[in-house]
N, C-alpha and C positions, 0 to 999 in steps of 0.2 A: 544498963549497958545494952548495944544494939545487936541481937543474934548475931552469929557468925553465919556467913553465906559462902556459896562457891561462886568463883570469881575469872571471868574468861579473860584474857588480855587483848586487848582491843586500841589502848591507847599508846604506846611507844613511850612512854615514859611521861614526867611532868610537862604541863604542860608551861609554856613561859611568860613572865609577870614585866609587861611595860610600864617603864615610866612614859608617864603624860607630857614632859615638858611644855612642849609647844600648846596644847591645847591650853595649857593651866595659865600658862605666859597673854595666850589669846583672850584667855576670861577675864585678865589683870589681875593675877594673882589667887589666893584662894589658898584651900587645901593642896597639900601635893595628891597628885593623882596617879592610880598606875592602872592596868590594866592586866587582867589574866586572860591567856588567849588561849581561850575553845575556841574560835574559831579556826587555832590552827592545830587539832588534831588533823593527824594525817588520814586515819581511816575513814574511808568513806563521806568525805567530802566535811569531818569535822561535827563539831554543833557540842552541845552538850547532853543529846540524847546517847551519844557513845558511850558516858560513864555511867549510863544508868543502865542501859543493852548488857553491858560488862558483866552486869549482875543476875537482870531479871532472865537473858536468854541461856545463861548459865540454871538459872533455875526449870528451864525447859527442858536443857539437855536432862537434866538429874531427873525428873516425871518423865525422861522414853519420846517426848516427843520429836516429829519431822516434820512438823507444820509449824510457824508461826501465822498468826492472823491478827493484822491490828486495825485501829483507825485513825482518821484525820482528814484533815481539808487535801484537795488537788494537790496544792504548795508544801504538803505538810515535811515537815526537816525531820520529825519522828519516822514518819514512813520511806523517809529514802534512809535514814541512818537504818533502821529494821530491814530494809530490804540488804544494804548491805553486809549486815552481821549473817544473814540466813546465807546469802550465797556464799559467804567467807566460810561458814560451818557445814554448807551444801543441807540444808534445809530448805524444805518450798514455801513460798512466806506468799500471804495474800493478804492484800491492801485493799481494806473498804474507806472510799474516799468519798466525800460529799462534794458537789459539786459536776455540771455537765463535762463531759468527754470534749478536749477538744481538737479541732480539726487535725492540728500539730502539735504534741506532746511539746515543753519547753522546760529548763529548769530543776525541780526536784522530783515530777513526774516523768520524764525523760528519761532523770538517774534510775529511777527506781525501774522500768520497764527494761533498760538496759541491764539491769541487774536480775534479771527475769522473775521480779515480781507480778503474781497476778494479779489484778485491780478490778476491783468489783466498784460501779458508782453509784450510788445513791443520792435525793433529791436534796436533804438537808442532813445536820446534824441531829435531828433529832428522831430520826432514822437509824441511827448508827447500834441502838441496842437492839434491836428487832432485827434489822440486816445481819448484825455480829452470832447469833443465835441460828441463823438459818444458815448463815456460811460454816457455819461450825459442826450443826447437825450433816448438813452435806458432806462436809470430808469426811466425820465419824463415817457415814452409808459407804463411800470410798472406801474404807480401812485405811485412812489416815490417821495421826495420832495430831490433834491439832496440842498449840497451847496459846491461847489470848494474852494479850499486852493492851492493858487499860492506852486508851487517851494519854499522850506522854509518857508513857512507862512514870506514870506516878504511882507509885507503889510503894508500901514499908521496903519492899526489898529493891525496886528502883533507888530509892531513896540514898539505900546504903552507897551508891556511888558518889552520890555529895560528901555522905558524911567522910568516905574515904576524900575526897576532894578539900574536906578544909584543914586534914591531914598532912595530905601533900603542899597544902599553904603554910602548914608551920614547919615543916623540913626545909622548904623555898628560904624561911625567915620574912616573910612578907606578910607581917597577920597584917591587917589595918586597924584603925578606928571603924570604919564603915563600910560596907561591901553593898554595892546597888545595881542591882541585876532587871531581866526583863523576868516576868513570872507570868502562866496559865493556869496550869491543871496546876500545882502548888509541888511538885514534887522534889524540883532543885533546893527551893525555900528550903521545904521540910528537913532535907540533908543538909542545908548549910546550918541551919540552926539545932539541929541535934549535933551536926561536929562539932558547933564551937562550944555545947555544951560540954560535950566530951573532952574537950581539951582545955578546956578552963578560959574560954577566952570571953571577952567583954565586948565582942564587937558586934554595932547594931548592923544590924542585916533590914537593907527595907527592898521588897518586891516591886517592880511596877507593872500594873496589869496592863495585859493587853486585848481584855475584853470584861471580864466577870468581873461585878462589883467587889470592894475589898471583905465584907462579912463571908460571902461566898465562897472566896479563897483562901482567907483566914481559916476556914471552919473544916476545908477540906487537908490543909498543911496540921492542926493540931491532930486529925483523924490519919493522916498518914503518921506523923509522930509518934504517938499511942501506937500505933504496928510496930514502931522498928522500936521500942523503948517500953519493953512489958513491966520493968521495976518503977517505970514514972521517974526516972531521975535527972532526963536530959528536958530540963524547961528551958526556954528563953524567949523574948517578945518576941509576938510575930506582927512584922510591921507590914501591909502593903499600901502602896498610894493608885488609887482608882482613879486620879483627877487629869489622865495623860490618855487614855482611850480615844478623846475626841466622837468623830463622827462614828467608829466601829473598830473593829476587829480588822487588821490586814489595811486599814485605810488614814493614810499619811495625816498628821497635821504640819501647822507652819512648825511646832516645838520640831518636829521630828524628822522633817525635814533640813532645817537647820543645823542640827546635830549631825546628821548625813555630813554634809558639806562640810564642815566644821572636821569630824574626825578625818574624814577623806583628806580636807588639802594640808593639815597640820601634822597626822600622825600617821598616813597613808593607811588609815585602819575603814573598812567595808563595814558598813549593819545592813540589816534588811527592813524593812519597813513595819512590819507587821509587830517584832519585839524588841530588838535590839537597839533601834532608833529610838522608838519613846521612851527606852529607858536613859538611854545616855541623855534625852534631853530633859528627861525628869531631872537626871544631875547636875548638869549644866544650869540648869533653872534653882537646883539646892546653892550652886556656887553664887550665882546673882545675888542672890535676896540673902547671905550669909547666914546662911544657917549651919558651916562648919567654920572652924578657924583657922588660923596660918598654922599654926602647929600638930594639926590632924593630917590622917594619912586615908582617903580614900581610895577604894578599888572598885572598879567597876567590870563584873564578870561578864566579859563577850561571851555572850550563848551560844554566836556562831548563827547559820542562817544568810550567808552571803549567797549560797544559792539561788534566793527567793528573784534576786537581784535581775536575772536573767528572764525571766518569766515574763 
């Protein structure tokens, strides 16, 4: 079973479970589809790094700290949701972002400045451990009390906001057959698949990346698992599909672009390019080729991410 944690409130309650009609109607038929909408938490402009904040900035408060410090890209939906939860708590949060400054902030760098985050930028991602070490030693010389939030808030104790999360899908009554989500650092996966273990549910969970190959992701979602699950009892497959990435990371294909348009004029529903879009059109492409049947129930979890939109 998964440790118990302390838990901040951040989300206003469940979140709410759409039926697809029209989409499902536009594909001719299929599975029925619903949809759970992170994208519309209220706090902080939504996503699904909020149920995970819930957790992990809860575990800051409890270690004494007034600093958060995290990373991610310019666009990142983790660093405006973090900048958010720090002002809400009146902590100073500093953002190390990959990527040049630029002229006119837009989008979720925008958000986050506005929320008087500091931003520190650096050249690439693979900077961001060397960067994170010297911002952290420097507020310690400040007499700051920092506390780091991995890439995504993927963490065992990030995690625990999924696993609360596939919880609040069996109080809804909405388990599915299949749940198909956008997946990175692996840390939503890790929760949704220790929930359903926790709750006896049969439902495959498949990731779709939006950038790291599927071994890569896979191996970092069983390594989070192992944190939140010290007896070994929550197993379940972990499925991701790597074949939706295209040219990169953050950069459209036709699948993904099509799904855009698709959920837009049929179910007035927003993705953002970078996750949310390849994933729905990974699923849209499972509906094609039938790989589910009439009598299955798929869900597809909006991550949330319409910010990016603006950028």
């Amino acid at each position: 079973m998964p440790p118990t944690a302390s838990r901040l409130s951040l989300l206003s309650g469940p979140t709410p479970v759409q039926e697809l009609s029209r989409l499902r109607a536009t594909l001719g038929g299929g599975p029925r589809l619903l949809a759970k909408r992170d994208d519309a938490i209220p706090f902080g402009f939504g996503g699904n790094k909020v149920r995970k904040l819930e957790f992990v900035v809860a575990q800051a408060l409890t270690e004494g700290a007034n600093t958060i410090v995290t990373v991610g890209g310019i666009q990142s939906n983790h660093a405006r949701a973090t900048a958010a939860a720090a002002a809400k708590l009146g902590l100073h949060c500093v953002l190390i972002l990959n990527g040049v400054p630029p002229i006119r902030p837009s989008a979720n760098l925008l958000l986050a400045q506005m929320l008087g985050a500091e931003v520190e930028y650096i050249p690439s991602r693979d900077a961001r451990a060397e960067a994170s070490e010297q911002v952290l030693t420097r507020l310690r010389e400040e007499g700051r009390i920092p506390f780091f939030i991995p890439l995504g808030a993927s963490t065992p104790v990030g995690a625990l906001g999924f696993v609360a999360a596939m919880g609040e899908l069996v109080e809804q009554d909405m388990v599915p057959d299949v749940i198909v989500h956008a997946c990175s650092s692996g840390g939503t996966q890790a929760g949704l698949v220790a929930g359903a273990a926790l709750h006896g549910l049969k439902t495959r969970i498949i990731g779709v990346s939006a950038d790291d190959p599927a071994e890569a992701i896979a191996a970092n979602i069983r390594r989070i698992i192992e944190g939140i699950d010290r007896f070994h009892m929550l197993h379940g497959e972990i499925e991701v599909d790597d074949q939706r990435v295209g040219e990169g990371y953050g950069v459209p294909t036709q699948e993904s672009r099509e799904a855009q348009e698709l959920a837009a004029q049929t179910e007035a529903l927003f993705l953002d390019h970078t996750y949310t879009a390849k994933a729905l059109g990974a699923l849209i492409a499972y509906v094609r080729e039938g790989r589910f049947t009439e009598d299955q129930t798929v869900l597809f979890w909006h991550t949330g991410g319409q910010v990016a939109l603006f950028a």
